[in-house]
C-alpha positions in Angstrom: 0.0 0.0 0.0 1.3 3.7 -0.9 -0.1 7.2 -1.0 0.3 8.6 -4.1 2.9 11.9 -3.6 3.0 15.0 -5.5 7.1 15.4 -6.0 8.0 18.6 -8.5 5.6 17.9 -10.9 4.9 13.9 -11.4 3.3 12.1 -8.6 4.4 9.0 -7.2 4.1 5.9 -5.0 5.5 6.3 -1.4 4.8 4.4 1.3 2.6 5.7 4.5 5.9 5.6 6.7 7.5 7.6 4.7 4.4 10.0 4.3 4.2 10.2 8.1 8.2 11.1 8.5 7.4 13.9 5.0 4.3 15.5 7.2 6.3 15.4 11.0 9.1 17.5 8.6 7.2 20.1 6.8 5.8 20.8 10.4 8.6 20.9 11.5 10.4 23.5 8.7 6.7 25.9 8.7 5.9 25.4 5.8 3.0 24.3 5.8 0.5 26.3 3.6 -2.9 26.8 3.3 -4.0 24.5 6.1 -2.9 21.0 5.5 0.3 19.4 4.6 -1.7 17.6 1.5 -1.5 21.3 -0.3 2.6 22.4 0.5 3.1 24.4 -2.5 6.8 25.5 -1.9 8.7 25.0 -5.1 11.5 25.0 -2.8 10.2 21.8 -1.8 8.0 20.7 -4.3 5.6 18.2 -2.4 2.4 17.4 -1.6 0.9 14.5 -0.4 -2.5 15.5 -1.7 -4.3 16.4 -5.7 -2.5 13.1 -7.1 -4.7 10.2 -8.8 -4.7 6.5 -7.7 -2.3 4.2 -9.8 0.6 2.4 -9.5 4.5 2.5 -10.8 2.7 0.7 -14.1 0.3 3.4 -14.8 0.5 4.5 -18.3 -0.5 7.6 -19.9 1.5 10.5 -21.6 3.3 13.8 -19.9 2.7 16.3 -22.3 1.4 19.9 -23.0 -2.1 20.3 -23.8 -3.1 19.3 -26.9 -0.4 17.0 -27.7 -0.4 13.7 -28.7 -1.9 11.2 -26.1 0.0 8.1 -27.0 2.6 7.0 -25.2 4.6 3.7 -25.2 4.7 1.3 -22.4 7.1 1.0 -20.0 8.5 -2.7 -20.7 11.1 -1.9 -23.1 14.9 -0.4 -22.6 18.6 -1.1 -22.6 21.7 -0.3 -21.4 22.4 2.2 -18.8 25.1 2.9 -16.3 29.1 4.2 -16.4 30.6 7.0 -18.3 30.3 8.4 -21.8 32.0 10.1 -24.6 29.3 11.9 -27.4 29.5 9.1 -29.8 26.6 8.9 -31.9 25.4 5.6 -33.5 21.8 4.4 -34.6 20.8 5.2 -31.4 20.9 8.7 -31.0 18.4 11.6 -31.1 18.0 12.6 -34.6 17.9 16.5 -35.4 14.3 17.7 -35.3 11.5 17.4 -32.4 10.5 14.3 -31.8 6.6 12.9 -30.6 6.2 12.0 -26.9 6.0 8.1 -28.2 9.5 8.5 -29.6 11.2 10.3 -26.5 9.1 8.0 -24.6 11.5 5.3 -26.6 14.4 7.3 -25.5 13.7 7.9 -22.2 14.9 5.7 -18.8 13.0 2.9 -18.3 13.5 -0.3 -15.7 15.1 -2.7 -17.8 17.8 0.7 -18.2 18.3 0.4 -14.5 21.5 -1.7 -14.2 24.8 -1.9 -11.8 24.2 0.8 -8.9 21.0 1.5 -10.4 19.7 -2.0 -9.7 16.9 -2.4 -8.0 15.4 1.1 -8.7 12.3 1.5 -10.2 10.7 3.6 -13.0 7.5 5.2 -12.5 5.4 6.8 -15.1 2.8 9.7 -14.3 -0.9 9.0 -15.3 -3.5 11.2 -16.7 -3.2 14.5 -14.8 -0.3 13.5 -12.6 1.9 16.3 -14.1 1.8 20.2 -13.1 2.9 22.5 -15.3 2.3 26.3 -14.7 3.8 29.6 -16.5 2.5 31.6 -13.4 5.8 31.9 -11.7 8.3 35.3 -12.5 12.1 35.8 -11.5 12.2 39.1 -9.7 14.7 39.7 -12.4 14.6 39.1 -16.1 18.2 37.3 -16.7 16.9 35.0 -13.9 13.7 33.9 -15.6 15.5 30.6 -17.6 15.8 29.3 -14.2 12.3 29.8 -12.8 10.8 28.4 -16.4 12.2 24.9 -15.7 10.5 25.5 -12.3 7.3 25.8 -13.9 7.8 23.6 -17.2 10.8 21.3 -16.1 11.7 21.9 -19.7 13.7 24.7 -20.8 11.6 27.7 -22.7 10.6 26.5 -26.3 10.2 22.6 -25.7 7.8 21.0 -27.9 7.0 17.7 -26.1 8.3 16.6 -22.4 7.9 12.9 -21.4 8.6 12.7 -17.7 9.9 9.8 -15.2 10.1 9.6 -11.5 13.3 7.3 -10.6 13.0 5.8 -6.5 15.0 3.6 -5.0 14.1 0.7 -2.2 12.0 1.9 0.8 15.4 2.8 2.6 17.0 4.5 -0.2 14.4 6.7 -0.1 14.7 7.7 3.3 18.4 7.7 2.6 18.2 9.5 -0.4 15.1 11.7 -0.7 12.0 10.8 -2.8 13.9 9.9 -5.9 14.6 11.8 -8.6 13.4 13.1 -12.1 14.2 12.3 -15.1 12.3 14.1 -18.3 13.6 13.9 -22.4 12.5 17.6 -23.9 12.0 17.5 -27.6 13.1 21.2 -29.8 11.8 21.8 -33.4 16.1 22.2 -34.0 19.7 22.1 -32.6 19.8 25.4 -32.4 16.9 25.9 -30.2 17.7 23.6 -28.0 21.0 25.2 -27.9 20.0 28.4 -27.7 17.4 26.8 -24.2 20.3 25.9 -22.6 23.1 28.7 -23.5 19.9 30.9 -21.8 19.9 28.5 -18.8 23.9 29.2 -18.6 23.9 32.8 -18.7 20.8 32.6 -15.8 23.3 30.4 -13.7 26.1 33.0 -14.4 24.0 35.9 -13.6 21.7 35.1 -10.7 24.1 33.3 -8.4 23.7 35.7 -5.7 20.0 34.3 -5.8 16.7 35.6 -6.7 12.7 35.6 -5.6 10.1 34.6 -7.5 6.4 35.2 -7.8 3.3 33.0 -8.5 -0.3 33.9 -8.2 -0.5 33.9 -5.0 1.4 35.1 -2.7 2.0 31.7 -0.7 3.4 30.4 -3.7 6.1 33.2 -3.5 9.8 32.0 -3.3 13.4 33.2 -2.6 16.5 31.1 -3.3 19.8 32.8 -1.6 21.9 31.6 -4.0 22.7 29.2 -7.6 25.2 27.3 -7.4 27.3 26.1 -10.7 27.4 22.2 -10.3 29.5 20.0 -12.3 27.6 19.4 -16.0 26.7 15.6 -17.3 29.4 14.2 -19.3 29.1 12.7 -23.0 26.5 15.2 -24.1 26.6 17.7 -27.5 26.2 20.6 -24.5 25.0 20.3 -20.7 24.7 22.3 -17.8 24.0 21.8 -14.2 23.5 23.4 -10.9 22.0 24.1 -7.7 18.7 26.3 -6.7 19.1 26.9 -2.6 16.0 27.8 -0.9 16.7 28.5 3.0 13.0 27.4 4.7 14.0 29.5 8.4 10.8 31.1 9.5 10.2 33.3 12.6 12.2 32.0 15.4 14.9 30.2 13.5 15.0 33.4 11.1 15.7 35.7 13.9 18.5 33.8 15.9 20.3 33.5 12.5 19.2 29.6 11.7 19.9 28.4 8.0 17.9 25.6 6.9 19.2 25.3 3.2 17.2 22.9 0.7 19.1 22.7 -2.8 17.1 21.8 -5.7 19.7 20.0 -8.4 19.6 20.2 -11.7 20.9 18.9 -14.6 21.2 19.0 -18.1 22.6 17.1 -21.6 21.9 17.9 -24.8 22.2 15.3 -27.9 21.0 17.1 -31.2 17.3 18.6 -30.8 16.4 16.6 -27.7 17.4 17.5 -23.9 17.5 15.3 -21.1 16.5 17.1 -18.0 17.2 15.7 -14.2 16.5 16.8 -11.1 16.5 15.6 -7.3 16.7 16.8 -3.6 16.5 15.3 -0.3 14.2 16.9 2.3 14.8 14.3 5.4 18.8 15.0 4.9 19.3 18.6 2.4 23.3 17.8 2.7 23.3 14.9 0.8 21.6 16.0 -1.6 23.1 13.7 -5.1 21.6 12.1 -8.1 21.7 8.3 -7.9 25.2 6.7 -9.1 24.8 6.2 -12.8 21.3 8.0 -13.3 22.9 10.7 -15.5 25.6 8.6 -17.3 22.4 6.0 -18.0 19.7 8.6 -19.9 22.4 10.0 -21.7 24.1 7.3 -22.7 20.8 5.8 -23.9 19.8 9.3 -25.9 23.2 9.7 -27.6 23.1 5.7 -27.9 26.5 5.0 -26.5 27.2 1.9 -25.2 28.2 1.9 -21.7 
């Protein structure tokens, strides 16, 4: 038995322990917003344990932007994954142009992908109206706005189709390592745009590292992130990028006395011709250790560009 949990934008299966030790900690942190932990709407955080359909890590159905195509391959299918790359491109890799969710749904991560350290982690898809999306949120500052579009989009700006994952480990990874991580494959009409997504995402990272606010609809939905931190990029990509978003979640008390209670977001991305592979993870029981699985990265790139691990 699971509750189905609202993590960034895909929902997935987590178990009631786990649940229990997610409410006890947003308590905890004051962050609670509009009454009950089930509607948290910190992007900082990203979670709510509430607004998610029933279904399981099987469910199928397509993560896409309104009026796209609904058809989405299964999750059965995959190979390879794991270890380092160079860019080497054979049959396998992402051909120039935007491809249909079906096709990045080929060339995204699925279970049979998960090998070595990435044994035993599982894949979950998100069902009909498991995925958020929302261009309400603006960066107090323009040059910052790149970053807060992947808040609301998890693509970059201009993506045609996004085909999302969720990526958990065992019951105690999770409590080891957060509530897994995200994996989504963005699809660009060209190499240049996607280039051009992620030379904008760059410059945002260069220019907003002293951190930024930004603004939804509502004023609960208002964050701040002190800083952006430059993190090291994927490897074996046409172009990639990565870093940090750090939210501080001290309220009131632990405000005033000078308390820091830092919560990075991490990001990453890898570009292989038109198509951009997006990840992202945090860990809310332990913010310190915050870290992508072993091998998640090298895995979905590897299986975009179609190196052989």
């Amino acid at each position: 038995m699971c509750t189905r949990v609202r993590v960034a934008f895909v929902c997935m299966c987590v178990a009631a322990d786990v649940v229990a030790r997610l409410e006890g900690l947003f308590v905890k942190l004051s962050v609670v917003r509009r009454g009950v932990v089930g509607s948290v709407v910190s992007v900082v955080l990203g979670v709510s344990v509430a607004a998610c359909g029933s279904g399981d890590g099987g469910s199928d159905g397509a993560s896409k932007k309104p009026g796209a195509d609904s058809s989405a391959p299964s999750e059965e299918a995959g190979s390879g994954g794991g270890g380092g790359a160079d860019s080497g491109a054979d049959e396998g890799a992402a051909p120039e142009g935007a491809l249909s969710a079906a096709e990045l749904g080929e060339r995204i991560l699925a279970k049979a992908d998960l090998t070595g350290p990435l044994r035993g982690y599982v894949v979950e898809k998100p069902g009909p109206g498991e995925v958020e999306t929302s261009d309400s949120m603006k960066a107090s500052g323009g040059e910052c706005q790149p970053l807060v579009d992947t808040l609301n989009e998890v693509a970059p700006a201009g993506a045609a189709e996004t085909e999302r994952r969720a990526v958990m480990g065992t019951k105690a990874k999770r409590l080891e390592e957060g509530l897994g991580s995200q994996v989504a494959l963005s699809s660009y009409k060209s190499g240049a745009d996607a280039t051009k997504a992620l030379e904008a995402l760059e410059t945002a990272v260069a220019d907003c590292g002293d951190g930024f606010s930004a603004t939804g609809a509502k004023a609960e939905d208002n964050q701040t992130f002190t800083r952006v931190d430059k993190e090291p990029a994927p490897q074996g990509a046409d172009q990639s990028v990565a870093y940090a978003l750090v939210g501080d979640l001290a309220e009131g008390e632990e405000a005033a006395e000078g308390l820091s209670t830092e919560m990075p977001m991490k990001f990453a991305y890898a570009r292989s011709g038109s198509t951009v592979a997006m990840f992202l993870t945090y860990n809310p029981f332990d913010p310190k250790k915050t870290a992508f699985p072993n091998g998640l990265i090298d895995a979905q790139v590897n299986k975009l560009t179609g190196t052989k691990a």
